[in-house]
Structures are given as structure tokens and as C-alpha cells.
C-alpha positions in Angstrom: 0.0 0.0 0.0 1.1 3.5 -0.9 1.6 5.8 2.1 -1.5 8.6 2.4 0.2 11.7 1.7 -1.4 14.8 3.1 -3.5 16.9 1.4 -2.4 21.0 2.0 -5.4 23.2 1.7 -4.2 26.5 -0.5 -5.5 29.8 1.0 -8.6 30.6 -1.0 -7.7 34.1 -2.8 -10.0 37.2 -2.5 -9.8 40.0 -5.0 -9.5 43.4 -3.4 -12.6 44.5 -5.2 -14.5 42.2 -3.3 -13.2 43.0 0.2 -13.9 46.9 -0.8 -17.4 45.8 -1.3 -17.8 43.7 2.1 -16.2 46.4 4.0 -18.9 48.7 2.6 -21.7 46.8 2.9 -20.7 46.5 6.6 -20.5 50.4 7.0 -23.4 51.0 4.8 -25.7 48.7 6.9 -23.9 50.4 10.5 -24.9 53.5 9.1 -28.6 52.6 8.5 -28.8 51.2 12.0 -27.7 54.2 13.3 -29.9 56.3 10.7 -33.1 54.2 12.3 -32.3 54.5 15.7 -32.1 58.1 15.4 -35.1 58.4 13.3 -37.0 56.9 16.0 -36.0 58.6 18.8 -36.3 61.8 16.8 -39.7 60.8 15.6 -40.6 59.9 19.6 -39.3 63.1 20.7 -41.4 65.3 17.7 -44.4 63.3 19.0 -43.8 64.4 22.5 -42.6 67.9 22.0 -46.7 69.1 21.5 -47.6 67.5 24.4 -44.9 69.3 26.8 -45.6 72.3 25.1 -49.5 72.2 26.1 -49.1 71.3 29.7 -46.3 74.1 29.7 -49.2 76.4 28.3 -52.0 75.4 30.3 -49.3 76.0 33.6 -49.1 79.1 32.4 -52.9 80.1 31.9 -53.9 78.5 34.8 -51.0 81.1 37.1 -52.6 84.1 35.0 -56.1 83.4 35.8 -55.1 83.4 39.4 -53.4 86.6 39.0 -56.8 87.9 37.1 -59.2 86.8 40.0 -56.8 88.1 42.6 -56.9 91.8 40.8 -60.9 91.0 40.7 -61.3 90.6 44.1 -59.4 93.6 44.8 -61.1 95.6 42.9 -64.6 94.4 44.2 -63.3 95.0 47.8 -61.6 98.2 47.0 -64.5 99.5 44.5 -62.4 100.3 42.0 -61.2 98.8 38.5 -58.3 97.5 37.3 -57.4 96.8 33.6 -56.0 92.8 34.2 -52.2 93.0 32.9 -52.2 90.1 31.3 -54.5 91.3 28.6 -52.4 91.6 25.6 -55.0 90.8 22.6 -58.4 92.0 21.9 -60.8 89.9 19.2 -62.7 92.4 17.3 -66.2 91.1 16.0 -67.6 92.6 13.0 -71.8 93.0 13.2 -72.9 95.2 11.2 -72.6 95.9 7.1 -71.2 98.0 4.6 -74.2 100.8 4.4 -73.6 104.0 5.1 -69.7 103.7 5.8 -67.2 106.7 5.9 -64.1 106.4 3.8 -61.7 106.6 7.4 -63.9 103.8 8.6 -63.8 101.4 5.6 -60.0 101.8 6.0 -59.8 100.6 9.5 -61.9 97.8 8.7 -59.9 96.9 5.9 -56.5 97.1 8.0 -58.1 95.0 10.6 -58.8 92.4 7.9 -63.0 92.8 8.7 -64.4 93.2 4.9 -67.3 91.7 5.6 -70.3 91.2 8.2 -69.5 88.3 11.3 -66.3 88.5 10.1 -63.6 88.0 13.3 -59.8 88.7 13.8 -57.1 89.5 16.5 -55.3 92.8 17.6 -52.3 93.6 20.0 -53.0 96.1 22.1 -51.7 99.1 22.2 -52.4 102.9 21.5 -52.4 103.0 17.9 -54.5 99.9 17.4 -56.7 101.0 20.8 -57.2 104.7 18.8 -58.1 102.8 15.5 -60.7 100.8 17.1 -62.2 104.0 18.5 -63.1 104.8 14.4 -64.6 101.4 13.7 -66.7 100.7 17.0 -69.9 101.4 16.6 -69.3 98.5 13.4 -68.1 96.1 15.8 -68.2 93.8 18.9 -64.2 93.7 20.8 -63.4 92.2 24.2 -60.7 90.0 25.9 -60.8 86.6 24.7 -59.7 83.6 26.9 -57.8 81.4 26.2 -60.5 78.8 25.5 -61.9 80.8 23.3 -58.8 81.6 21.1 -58.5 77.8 20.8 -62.3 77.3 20.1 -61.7 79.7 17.0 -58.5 78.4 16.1 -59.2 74.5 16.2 -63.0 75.2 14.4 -62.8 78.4 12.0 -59.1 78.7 11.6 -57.3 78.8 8.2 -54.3 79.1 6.9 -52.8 81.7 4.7 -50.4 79.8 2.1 -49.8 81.3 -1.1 -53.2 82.9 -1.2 -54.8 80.0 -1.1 -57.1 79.1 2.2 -56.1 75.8 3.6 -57.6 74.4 6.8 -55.6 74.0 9.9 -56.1 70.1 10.2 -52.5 69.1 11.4 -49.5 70.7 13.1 -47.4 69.7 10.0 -48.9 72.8 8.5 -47.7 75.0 11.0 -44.5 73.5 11.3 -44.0 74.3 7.9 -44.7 77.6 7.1 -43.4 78.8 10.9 -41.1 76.2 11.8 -38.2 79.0 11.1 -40.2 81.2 14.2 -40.3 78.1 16.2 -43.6 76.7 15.9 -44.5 72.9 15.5 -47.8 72.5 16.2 -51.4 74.5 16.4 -50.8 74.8 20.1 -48.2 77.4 19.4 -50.5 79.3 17.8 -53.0 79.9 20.1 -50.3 80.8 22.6 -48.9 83.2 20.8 -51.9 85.1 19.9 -53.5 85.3 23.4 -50.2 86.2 24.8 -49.2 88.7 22.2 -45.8 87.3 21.5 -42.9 88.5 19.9 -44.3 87.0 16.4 -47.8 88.1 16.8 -47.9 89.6 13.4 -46.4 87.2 11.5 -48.6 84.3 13.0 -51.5 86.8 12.7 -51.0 86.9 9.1 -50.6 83.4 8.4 -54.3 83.4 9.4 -56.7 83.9 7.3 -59.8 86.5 9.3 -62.3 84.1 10.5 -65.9 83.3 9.2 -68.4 83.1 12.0 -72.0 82.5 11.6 -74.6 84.7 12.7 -75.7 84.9 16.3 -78.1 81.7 17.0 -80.8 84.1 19.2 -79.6 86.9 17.0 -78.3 90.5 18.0 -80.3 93.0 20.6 -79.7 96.7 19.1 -76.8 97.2 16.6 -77.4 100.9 17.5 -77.0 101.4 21.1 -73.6 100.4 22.9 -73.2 97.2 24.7 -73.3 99.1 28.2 -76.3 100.8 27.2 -78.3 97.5 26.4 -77.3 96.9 22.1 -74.1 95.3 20.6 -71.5 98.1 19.7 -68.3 98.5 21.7 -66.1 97.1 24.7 -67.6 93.8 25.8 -64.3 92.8 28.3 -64.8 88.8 28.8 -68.2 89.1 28.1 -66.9 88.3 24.2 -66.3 84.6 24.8 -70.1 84.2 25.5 -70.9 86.0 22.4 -68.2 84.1 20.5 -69.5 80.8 21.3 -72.9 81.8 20.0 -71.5 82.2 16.4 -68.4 79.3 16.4 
């Protein structure tokens, strides 16, 4: 018998294209691990970042209301009145038509964004706006909103400015498009910022179109007498969230 001679495996030769292309692969897939896992956390933390935002809003709103009731009480006791400090926006109601309208008040209508009847929008208070609304008030209904009501309008009547065309405001992705560069992500923001007056009032103010309300459901008393006198005309303070509700 011949002797067995032993058999010597050759190394197996791999072409240096071919460990390139391993070598990627092995990064490439890395890379989309990481890519996922970021992806999801950053997705969690988008999901999340609305919800902080409203608890961080209604903290807020809930320590100003305090504040409001406390300056109330004061003024009850003391029998005087106080103008509450933390009104910073006034929603201006239009109720009556175009009949019979100076030039000077046509204006101020128009720069308030109220062309036509039961048309609503927001203002920052202040002299000049206070002094325009002096022109226009016997043509509208103006108080302090709350902050219910700014989200009542917002979430049911509000639409959004985009290129002249009027989209609905059905999603924060909206928002967080068109104002993401001022810092707002969701619809939340927006009703912040307009019953607190902030620093981008105008800009969010103008993404908005003027709201639509409908007519009063048990209609309006006397369009020409002021509200303190009995009618509709002029300063309502809060009492504009009750009639606000009546025409959402």
C-alpha cells in the first residue's frame, strides 16, 4: 500500500474588489442602523414635544387666571377697576354691514382684515390699534378673549394663509412648515402666541386667514346702542367669549 500523503489546503484568494465591497456593505448597513435609531427617537421626541408644550401652556394660563381673579377681588373689595395685565389681545367682531360707511372707517376695517359682516380677527393692544378701534366701533363687537376661546376659534374656523390660497388647519405639519423657522410645530403654538401677544404676533397673525363666524343663533339685541347701554357696539371685556360661542 502506498503511504497517504497529506493533502495542503491552498489559502482561498479574495480580490480586493471584493473586500472593498464587504467592507462597505458592513459600513453602509452600520450607518442605516444608526440612521433608524435616530429616526425613531427623533420621531418619539417630535411626538412628544406638543404635548410638553401644552401642559407648559396650560401651567401658564392657569397662574394668570389666578393673577386675574386676585386683581378681581381687589377691585370688588376696594371699589375700584383694574385693567388685568395680562391682557395683551383683543378679538374684534364685525356686526354690522357696509351701508352707510365713511371712507376713514372702511379703512380701519380693511387694515383690521373685517371686509365683511361676522367676520372676526385678532389685535395687540396698544395705542395706535386702541385709537383705530375708536373709528370702527360702533361696526363692531371687541373684548378680551380667553384662552379657551382663542383655541375654540382656532381649532373650528381657523385657516391658513399659504400662497393665497385658504387651507384648513387640520394638522400641526402645517404650521410647522410655514413657521417652523419662528419656532412653531404645532397648532398649540399658535394659540399661545396670539393670546399672549408674542414676539411673532404679526407674523402668526398673518398666516391666518380673518375668520368666518355665523350669525348669532338668538340673533343681535340693538346694533345701535352700545353694549353698556343694552345693544351690541363697543367694549364687551370677557363678556366676548359668551358671544363668540354663540356664532363658532
Amino acid at each position: 500500500m502506498e503511504p497517504e500523503t497529506e493533502t495542503t489546503q491552498q489559502p482561498q484568494f479574495v480580490p480586493e474588489t471584493v473586500l472593498k465591497r464587504r467592507n462597505r456593505d458592513v459600513k453602509t448597513a452600520e450607518q442605516r442602523a444608526l440612521n433608524r435609531k435616530h429616526k425613531v427617537s427623533t420621531s418619539r421626541n417630535k411626538q412628544d414635544e406638543p404635548i410638553k408644550r401644552v401642559e407648559k401652556y396650560v401651567k401658564e394660563y392657569k397662574q394668570g387666571q389666578k393673577s386675574f381673579v386676585d386683581i378681581k377681588r381687589r377691585a370688588r373689595t376696594e371699589n375700584t377697576f383694574d385693567i388685568p395685565s395680562h391682557v395683551k389681545t383683543v378679538l374684534i367682531i364685525r356686526i354690522r354691514g357696509v351701508k352707510n360707511l365713511a371712507p376713514q372707517v372702511k379703512k380701519v376695517l380693511r387694515l383690521f382684515r373685517l371686509g365683511q359682516i361676522y367676520n372676526a380677527s385678532f389685535v395687540r393692544v396698544n395705542r395706535a390699534t386702541m385709537n383705530m378701534l375708536k373709528r370702527i366701533e360702533r361696526y363692531v363687537a371687541f373684548g378680551y378673549p380667553s384662552r379657551k376661546s382663542v383655541s375654540d376659534l382656532i381649532y373650528k374656523r381657523g385657516y391658513a394663509k399659504v400662497e393665497n390660497q385658504r387651507i384648513p388647519l387640520t394638522s400641526n405639519e402645517i404650521v410647522e412648515q410655514y413657521l417652523g423657522k419662528q419656532g412653531f410645530i404645532c397648532i398649540e403654538d399658535i394659540v399661545h402666541e396670539l393670546h399672549n401677544c408674542g414676539e411673532n404676533f404679526k407674523e402668526v397673525n398673518n398666516f391666518l386667514w380673518s375668520f368666518k363666524l355665523n350669525e348669532p343663533k338668538n340673533g343681535l339685541q340693538d346694533k345701535n346702542h352700545p353694549y353698556a347701554h343694552g345693544g351690541d357696539w363697543g367694549n364687551r371685556c370677557e363678556k366676548i367669549n359668551d358671544l363668540l360661542q354663540d356664532m363658532i
